[in-house]
C-alpha positions as semicolon CSV with decimal commas, in nm:
position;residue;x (nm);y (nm);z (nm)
1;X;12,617;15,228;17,566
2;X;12,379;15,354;17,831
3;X;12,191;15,104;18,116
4;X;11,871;15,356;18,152
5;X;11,640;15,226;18,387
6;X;11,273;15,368;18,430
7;X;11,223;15,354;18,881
8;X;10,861;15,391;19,022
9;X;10,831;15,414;19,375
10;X;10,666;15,576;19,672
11;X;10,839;15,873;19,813
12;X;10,782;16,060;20,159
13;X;10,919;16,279;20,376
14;X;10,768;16,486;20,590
15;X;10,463;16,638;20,482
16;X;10,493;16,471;20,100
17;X;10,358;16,158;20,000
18;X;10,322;16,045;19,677
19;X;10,441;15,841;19,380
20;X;10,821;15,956;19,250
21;X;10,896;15,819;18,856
22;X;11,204;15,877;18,703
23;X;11,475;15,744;18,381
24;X;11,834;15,676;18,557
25;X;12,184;15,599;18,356
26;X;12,367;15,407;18,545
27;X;12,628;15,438;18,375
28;X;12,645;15,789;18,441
29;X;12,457;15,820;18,776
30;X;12,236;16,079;18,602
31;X;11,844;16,167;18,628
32;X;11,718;16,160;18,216
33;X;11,345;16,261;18,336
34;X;11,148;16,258;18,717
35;X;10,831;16,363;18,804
36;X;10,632;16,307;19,114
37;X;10,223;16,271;19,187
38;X;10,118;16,352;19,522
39;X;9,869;16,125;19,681
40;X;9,672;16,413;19,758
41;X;9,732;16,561;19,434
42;X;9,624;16,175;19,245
43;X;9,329;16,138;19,446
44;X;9,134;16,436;19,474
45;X;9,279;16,622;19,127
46;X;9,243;16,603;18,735
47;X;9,527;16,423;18,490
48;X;9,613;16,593;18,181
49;X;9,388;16,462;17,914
50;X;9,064;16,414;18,123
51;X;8,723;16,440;17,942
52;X;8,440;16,596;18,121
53;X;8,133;16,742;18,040
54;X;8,142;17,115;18,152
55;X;7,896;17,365;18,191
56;X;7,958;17,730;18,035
57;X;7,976;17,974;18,226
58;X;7,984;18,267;18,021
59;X;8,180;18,402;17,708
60;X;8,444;18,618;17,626
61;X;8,417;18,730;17,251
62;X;8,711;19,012;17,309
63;X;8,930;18,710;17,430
64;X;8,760;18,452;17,222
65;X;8,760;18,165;17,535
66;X;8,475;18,087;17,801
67;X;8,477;18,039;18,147
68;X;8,357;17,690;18,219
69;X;8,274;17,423;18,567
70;X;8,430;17,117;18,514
71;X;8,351;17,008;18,833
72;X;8,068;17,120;19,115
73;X;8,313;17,505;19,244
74;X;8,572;17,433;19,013
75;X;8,617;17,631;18,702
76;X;8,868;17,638;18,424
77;X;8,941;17,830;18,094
78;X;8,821;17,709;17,790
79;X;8,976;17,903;17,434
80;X;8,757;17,904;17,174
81;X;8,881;17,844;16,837
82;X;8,628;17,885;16,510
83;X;8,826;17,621;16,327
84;X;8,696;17,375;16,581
85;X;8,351;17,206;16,623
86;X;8,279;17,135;16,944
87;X;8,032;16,848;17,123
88;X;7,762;17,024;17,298
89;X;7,504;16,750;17,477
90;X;7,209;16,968;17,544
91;X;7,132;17,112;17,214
92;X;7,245;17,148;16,847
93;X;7,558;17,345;16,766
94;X;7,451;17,660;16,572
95;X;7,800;17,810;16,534
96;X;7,821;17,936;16,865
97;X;7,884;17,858;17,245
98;X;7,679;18,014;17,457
99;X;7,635;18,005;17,834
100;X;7,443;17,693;18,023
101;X;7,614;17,495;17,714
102;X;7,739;17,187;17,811
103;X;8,021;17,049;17,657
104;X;8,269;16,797;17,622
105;X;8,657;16,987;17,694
106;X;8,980;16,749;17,793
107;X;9,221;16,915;18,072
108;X;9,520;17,067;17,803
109;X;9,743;17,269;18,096
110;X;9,699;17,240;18,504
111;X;9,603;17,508;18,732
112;X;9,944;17,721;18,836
113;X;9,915;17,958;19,134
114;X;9,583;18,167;19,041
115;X;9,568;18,055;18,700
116;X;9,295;17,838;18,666
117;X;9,352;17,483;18,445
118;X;9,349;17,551;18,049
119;X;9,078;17,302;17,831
120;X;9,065;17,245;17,520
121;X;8,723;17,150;17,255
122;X;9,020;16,956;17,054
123;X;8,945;16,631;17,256
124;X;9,245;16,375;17,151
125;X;9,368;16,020;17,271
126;X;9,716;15,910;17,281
127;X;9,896;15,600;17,277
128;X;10,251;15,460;17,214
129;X;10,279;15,568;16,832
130;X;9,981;15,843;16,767
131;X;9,738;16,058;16,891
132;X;9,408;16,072;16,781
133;X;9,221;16,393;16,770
134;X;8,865;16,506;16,739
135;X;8,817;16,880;16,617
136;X;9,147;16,918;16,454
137;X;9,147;16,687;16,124
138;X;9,539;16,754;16,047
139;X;9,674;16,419;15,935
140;X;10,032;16,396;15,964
141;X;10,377;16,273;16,090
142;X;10,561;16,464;16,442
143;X;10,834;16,716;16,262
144;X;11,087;16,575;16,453
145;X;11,142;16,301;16,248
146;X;11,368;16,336;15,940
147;X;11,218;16,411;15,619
148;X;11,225;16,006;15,465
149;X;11,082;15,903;15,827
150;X;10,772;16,092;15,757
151;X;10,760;15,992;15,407
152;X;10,726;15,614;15,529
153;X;10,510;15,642;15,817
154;X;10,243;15,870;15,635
155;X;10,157;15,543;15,452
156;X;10,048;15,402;15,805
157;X;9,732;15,659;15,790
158;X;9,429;15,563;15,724
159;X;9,252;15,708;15,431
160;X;8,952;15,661;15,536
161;X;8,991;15,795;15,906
162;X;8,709;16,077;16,011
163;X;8,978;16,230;16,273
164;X;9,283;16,408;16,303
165;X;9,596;16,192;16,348
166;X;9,960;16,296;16,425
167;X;10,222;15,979;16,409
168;X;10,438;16,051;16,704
169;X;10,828;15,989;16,708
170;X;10,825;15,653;16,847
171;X;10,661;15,523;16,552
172;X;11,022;15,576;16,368
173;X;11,179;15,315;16,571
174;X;10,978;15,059;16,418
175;X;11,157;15,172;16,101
176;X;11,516;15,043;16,204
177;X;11,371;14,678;16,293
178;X;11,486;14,426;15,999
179;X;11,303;14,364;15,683
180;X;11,178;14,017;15,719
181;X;10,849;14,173;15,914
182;X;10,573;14,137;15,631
183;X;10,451;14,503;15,788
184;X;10,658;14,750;16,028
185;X;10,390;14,991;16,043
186;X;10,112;14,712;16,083
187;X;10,162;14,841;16,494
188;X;10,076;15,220;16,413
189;X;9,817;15,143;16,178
190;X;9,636;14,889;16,430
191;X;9,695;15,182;16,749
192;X;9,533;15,417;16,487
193;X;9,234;15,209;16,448
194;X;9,180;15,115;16,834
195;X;9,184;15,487;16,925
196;X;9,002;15,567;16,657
197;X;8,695;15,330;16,800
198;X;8,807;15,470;17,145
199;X;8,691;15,797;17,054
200;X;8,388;15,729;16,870
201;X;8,262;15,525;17,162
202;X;8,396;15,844;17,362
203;X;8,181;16,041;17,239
204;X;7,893;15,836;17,232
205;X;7,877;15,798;17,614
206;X;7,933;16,151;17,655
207;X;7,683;16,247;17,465
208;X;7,391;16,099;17,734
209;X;7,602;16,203;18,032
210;X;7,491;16,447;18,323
211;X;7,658;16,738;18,355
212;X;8,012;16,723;18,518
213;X;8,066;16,361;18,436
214;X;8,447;16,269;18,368
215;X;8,370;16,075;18,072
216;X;8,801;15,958;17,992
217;X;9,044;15,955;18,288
218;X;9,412;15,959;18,137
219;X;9,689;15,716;18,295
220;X;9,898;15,899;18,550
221;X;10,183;16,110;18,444
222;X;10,374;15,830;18,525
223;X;10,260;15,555;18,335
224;X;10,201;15,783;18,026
225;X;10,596;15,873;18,071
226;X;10,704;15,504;18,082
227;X;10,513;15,465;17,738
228;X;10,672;15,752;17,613
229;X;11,001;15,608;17,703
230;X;11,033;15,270;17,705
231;X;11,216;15,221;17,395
232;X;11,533;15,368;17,582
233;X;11,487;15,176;17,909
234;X;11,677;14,842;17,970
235;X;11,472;14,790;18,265
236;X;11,159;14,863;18,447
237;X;11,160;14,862;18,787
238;X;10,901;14,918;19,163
239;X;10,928;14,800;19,499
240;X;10,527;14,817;19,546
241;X;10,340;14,543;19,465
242;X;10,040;14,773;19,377
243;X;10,257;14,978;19,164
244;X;10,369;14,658;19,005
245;X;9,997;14,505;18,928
246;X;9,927;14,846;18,780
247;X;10,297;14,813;18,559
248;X;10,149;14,515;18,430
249;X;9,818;14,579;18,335
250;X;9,965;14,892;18,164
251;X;10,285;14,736;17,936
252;X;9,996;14,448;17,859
253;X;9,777;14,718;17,729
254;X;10,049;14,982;17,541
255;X;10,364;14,790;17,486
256;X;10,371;14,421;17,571
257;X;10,665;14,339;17,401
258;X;10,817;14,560;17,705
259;X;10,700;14,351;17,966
260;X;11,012;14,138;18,027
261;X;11,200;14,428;18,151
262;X;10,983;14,465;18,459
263;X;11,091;14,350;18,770
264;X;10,987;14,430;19,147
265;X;11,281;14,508;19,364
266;X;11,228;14,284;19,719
267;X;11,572;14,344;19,897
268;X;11,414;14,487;20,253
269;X;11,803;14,508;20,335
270;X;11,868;14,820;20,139
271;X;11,589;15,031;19,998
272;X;11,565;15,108;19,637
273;X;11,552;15,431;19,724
274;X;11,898;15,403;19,872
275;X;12,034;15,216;19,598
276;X;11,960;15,490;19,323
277;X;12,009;15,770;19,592
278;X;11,694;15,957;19,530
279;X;11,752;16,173;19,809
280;X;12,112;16,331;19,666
281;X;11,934;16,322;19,325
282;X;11,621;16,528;19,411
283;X;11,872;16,766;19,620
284;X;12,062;16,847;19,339
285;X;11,806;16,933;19,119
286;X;11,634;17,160;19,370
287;X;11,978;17,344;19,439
288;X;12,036;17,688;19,324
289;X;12,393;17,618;19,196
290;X;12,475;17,344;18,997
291;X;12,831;17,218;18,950
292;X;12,995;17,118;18,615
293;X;13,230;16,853;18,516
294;X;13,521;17,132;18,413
295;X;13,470;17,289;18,733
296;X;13,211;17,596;18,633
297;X;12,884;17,609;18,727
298;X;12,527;17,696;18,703
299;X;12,326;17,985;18,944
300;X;11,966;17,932;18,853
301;X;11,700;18,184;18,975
302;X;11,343;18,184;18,981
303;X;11,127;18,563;18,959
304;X;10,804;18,641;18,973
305;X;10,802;18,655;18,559
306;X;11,069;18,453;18,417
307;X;11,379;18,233;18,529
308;X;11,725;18,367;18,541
309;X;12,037;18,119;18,459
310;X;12,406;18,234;18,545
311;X;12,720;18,046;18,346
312;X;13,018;18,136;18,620
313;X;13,367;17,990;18,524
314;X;13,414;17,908;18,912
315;X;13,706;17,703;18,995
316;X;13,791;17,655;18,598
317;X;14,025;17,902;18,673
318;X;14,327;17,927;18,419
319;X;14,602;18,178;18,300
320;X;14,516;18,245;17,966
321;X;14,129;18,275;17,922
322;X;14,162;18,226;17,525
323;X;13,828;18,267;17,336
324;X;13,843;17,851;17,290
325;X;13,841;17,808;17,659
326;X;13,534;18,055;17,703
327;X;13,341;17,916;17,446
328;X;13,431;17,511;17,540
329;X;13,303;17,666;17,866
330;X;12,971;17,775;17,760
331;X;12,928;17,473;17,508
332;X;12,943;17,246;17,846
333;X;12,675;17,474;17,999
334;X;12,464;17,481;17,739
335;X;12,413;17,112;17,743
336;X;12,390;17,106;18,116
337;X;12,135;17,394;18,088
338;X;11,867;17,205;17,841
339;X;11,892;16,899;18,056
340;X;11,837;17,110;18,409
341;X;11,544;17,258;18,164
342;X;11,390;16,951;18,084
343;X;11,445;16,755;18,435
344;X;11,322;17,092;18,640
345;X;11,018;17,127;18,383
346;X;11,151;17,509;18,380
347;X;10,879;17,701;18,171
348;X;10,757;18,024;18,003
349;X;11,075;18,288;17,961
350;X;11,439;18,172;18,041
351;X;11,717;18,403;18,009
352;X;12,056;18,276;18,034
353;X;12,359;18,520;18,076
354;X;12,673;18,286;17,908
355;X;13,044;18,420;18,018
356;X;13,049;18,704;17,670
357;X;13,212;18,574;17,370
358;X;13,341;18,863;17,154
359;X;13,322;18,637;16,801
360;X;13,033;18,630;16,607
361;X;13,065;18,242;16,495
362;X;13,093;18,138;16,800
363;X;12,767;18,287;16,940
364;X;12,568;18,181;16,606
365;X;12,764;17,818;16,719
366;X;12,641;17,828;17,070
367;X;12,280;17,927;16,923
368;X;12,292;17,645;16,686
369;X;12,351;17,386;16,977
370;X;12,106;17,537;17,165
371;X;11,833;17,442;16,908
372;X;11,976;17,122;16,821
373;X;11,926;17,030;17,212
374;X;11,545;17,209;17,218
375;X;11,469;16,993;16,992
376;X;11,518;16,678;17,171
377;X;11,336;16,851;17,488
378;X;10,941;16,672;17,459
379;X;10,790;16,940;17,577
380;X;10,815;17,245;17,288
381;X;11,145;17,491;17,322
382;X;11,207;17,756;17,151
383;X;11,562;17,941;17,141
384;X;11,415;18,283;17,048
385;X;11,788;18,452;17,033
386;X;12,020;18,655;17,209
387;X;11,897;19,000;17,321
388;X;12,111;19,354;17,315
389;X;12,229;19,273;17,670
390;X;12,392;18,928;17,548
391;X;12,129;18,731;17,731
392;X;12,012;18,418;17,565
393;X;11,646;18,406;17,542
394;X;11,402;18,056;17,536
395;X;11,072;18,018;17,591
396;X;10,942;17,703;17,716
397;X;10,557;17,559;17,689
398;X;10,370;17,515;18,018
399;X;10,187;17,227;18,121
400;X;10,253;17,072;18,418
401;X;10,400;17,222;18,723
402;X;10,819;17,250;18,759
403;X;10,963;16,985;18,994
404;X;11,020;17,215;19,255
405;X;10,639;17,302;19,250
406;X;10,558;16,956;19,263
407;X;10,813;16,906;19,564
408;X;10,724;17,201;19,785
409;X;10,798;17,127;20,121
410;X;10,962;17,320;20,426
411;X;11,315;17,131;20,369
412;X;11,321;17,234;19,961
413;X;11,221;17,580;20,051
414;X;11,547;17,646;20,249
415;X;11,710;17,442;19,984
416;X;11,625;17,653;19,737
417;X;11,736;18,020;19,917
């Protein structure tokens, strides 16, 4: 059984400040998610699943999207999809956007090198077991749960409800809790509701707002991550008091039945970020090479277009190189692989060159693990297959930056040549 533990503290060094989150097994020693908010970055920046009021800019109709300000100088990208009616606040939607429109749009993907920030006219709320969504009116249950799952926590819908609802994954866990509770979806079906007024109300205020008005400010990354993951964390832990007032306002809100496991770590002795050696942790995952139990290892590359990742048997050196021994090989990278994925926040195109297996079962094997791992991944993978070169081909979807992006300073940038 695992002891994961979900640590928020502040992190510096050098030029970085900022507020480091991350899922540890202790049992292992090993990083199950991290991310990191600059203080620069928090204060002065826009959280996935802000609300604004925008002004158009103009429109594209070869590329069907509109260039929009969110912000006084700051643009973004706004796709426009016909299925979808949008909230315009200075006159009556007549099928089309047009520019000087303003319009409510919620931040979908961040601003990456030149690329300016993606919005959406979908606007949608989130909590522990749904989200709630405004322009798309697709009622239904996350398709990672099993087939009876969804069957059960369908019922939790309302039929009445004017949005679009998808029951997230974490409602399924309320499905293994025993049978004396009178209701086990009575928590998703009362989330459902709140939102629902959330939005409503939402969209009220934005209606009579000036132009450039952040109407919804999402939790940070952070918090939302800790309510994403709480049902697999023992304990919750800070060694800020701030950080801790903000814990508590937040697991009162989301999940208060999780606010037991929160404690804030006092021992001025030795830092908590000692004591879970953050340091060695964020090293390794910035490395280019990354070592495996068996004694093989990882080479992982970044290009201008894509990232590269290198299976190399290294010191799993042995006489007779049987076709078992390759493939146990690449069965240990693979999992290795999908969790350097996830923790890195590698996306777009991944190619990954596996030592060549000559059978055709056990490359349609390898393939199938592959998948069964993307699946677990939160953000959406796809393993597309293996090209005529024997590369291994996934394609991950952007939305935040990679860890290394996030953690860019001089001392990482000679860590990763």
């Amino acid at each position: 059984m695992n002891d994961m533990r979900y640590i928020i503290t502040e992190y510096c060094h050098r030029d970085i400040k900022g507020i480091l989150a991350f899922s540890l097994d202790t049992k292992t020693d090993k990083m199950e998610s991290v991310n990191f908010t600059s203080y620069d970055q928090y204060n002065e920046s826009i959280t996935i699943g802000d609300i604004f009021v925008a002004k158009v800019l103009n429109v594209s109709k070869q590329i069907q999207a509109a260039f929009i300000l969110y912000a006084p100088d700051k643009k973004g990208y706004l796709p426009i999809h016909t299925d979808y009616t949008p909230v315009i606040t200075n006159r009556s939607y007549d099928g089309r956007i047009l520019a000087g429109d303003e319009i409510l749009v919620q931040l979908e993907k961040e601003a990456v090198r030149t690329k300016e920030p993606v919005f959406t006219m979908n606007l949608s709320l989130a909590g522990r077991y749904s989200v709630i969504s405004y322009a798309n009116t697709y009622k239904g249950v996350s398709k990672k749960c099993t087939r009876l799952e969804r069957e059960q926590l369908l019922a939790a819908i309302p039929k009445e409800l004017e949005y679009g609802v998808v029951i997230r994954t974490n409602a399924a866990s309320l499905l293994q809790q025993p049978q004396e509770s009178a209701d086990l979806l009575q928590p998703v079906k009362e989330e459902i509701c709140y939102l629902n007024q959330r939005m409503n109300a939402l969209i009220q205020n934005g209606i009579h707002r000036t132009c450039f008005s952040r109407i919804w400010q999402s939790p940070p990354l952070y918090l939302t991550k800790l309510r994403d993951e709480n049902a697999q964390c023992q304990q919750i832990i800070t060694d800020q008091s701030v950080l801790y007032d903000e814990l508590k306002d937040f697991t009162a809100l989301y999940m208060p039945e999780q606010s037991a496991k929160l404690s804030l770590y006092q021992d001025a002795s030795y830092p908590l970020q000692k004591l879970y050696r953050i340091e060695t942790h964020l090293s390794e995952l910035l490395s280019r090479k990354v070592w495996l139990k068996s004694g093989a290892y990882l080479i992982i590359e970044k290009t201008e277009a894509m990232y590269v990742i290198d299976v190399n048997s290294g010191k799993n050196i042995t006489k007779k190189e049987t076709a078992e021994y390759i493939y146990q090989i690449n069965r240990e990278a693979a999992q290795e692989i999908m969790r350097q994925i996830r923790l890195r926040n590698l996306t777009g195109m991944i190619l990954i060159d596996f030592i060549n297996m000559e059978e055709q079962c056990r490359i349609d094997a390898l393939l199938q693990e592959l998948r069964i791992l993307a699946k677990k991944d939160p953000i959406q993978t796809t393993v597309v297959d293996i090209t005529a070169l024997g590369l291994v081909e996934i394609t991950r979807r952007k939305t935040t930056k990679s860890l290394a992006e996030q953690l860019i300073t001089h001392q990482y940038q000679e860590a990763l040549k």
